[in-house]
N, C-alpha and C positions, 0 to 999 in steps of 0.2 A: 579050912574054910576057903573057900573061894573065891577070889572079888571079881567081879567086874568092871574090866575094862571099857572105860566111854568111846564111843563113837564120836565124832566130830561133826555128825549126820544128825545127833537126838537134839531133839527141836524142831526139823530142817522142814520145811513147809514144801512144796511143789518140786519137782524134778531139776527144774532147773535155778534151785534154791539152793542144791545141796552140793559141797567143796568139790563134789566129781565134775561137776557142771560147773564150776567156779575156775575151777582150775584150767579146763578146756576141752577134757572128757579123754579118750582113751589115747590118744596121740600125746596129751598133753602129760599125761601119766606116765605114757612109755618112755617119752623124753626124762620126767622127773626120775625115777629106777633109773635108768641107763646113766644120767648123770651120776647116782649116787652111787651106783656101784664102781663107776671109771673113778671116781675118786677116791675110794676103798683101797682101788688100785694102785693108784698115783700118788697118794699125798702120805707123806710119812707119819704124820699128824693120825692117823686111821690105822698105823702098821695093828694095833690092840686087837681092833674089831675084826680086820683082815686077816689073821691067824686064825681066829676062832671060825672060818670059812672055809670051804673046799676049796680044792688050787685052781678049779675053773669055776666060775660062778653063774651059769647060764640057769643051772635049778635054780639057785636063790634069787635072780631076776626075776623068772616067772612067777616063785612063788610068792616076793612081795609085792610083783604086779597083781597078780590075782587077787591078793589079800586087799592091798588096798583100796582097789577097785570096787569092793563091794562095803569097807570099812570107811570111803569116803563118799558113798552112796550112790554108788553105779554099781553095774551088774555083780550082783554074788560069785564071780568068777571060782574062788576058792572054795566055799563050800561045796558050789556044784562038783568039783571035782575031786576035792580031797575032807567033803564033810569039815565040822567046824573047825575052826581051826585050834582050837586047845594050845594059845601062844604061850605060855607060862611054861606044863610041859613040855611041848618040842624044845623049848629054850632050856630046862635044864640040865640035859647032856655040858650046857656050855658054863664056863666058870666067867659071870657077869656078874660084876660092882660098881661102883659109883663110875672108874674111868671107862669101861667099855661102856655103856649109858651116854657117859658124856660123849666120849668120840661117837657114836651113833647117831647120838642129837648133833653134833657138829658137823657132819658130814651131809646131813639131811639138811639141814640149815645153810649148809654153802648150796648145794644142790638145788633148794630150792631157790635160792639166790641170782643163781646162775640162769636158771629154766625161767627169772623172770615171774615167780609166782606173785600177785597182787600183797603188798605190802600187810593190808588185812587179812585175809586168809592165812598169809604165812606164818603173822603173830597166832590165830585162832591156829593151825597145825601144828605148830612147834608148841603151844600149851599142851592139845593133845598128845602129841610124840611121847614129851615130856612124862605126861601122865602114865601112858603105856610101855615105854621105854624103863622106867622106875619101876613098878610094876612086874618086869623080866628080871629083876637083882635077886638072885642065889647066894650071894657073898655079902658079908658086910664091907665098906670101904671102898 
């Protein structure tokens, strides 16, 4: 069975209502990635999640710019180019449980910190993350 994953977007009334536009829009975005992945890189807190990554991460930049960009309710980037994105599958090559979850939520959570995301939003993002990030567990524990 299959669940579906929430948007942070379902509700989200006019364009410029929705966390793409909240956030700052694509600049603002690139900053958010770029931060989280340099700190993937840097904080040993993240050594978990940064294994289970290629040893350069320029695809997995793009790909969660892309992803997010359409999952925070700006442009479908993703789809347009790589059709849906089926997270669940692509994520099961990887062996994620409760600490790889958590170092992802934590690292996204400094990041967004750092980038300066509006105190609201961040709580409303980190619920979602949260939800989607849980969601990616293959392992128990």
């Amino acid at each position: 069975m299959s669940q579906q994953v929430p948007a942070p977007t379902e509700g989200a009334g006019a364009a410029a209502d929705t966390p793409y536009a909240q956030l700052g829009g694509e600049a603002a975005l690139h900053a958010l990635v770029e931060r989280f992945y340099d700190l993937m890189d840097l904080e040993p807190a993240y050594a978990g999640i940064r294994a289970l990554h290629a040893p350069a991460l320029d695809d997995a930049r793009e790909k969660l710019f892309m992803f997010l960009s359409g999952w925070l309710g700006g442009p479908n980037l993703y789809i347009e180019r790589h059709g849906h994105p089926r997270l669940r599958g692509r994520h099961l090559p990887f062996a994620i449980g409760v600490a790889e979850r958590d170092q992802w939520l934590a690292c996204m959570d400094q990041a967004m910190g750092e980038c300066a995301v509006p105190a609201g939003l961040r709580e409303r993002l980190a619920q979602a993350f949260f939800q989607t990030a849980d969601f990616m567990r293959n392992r128990p524990g």
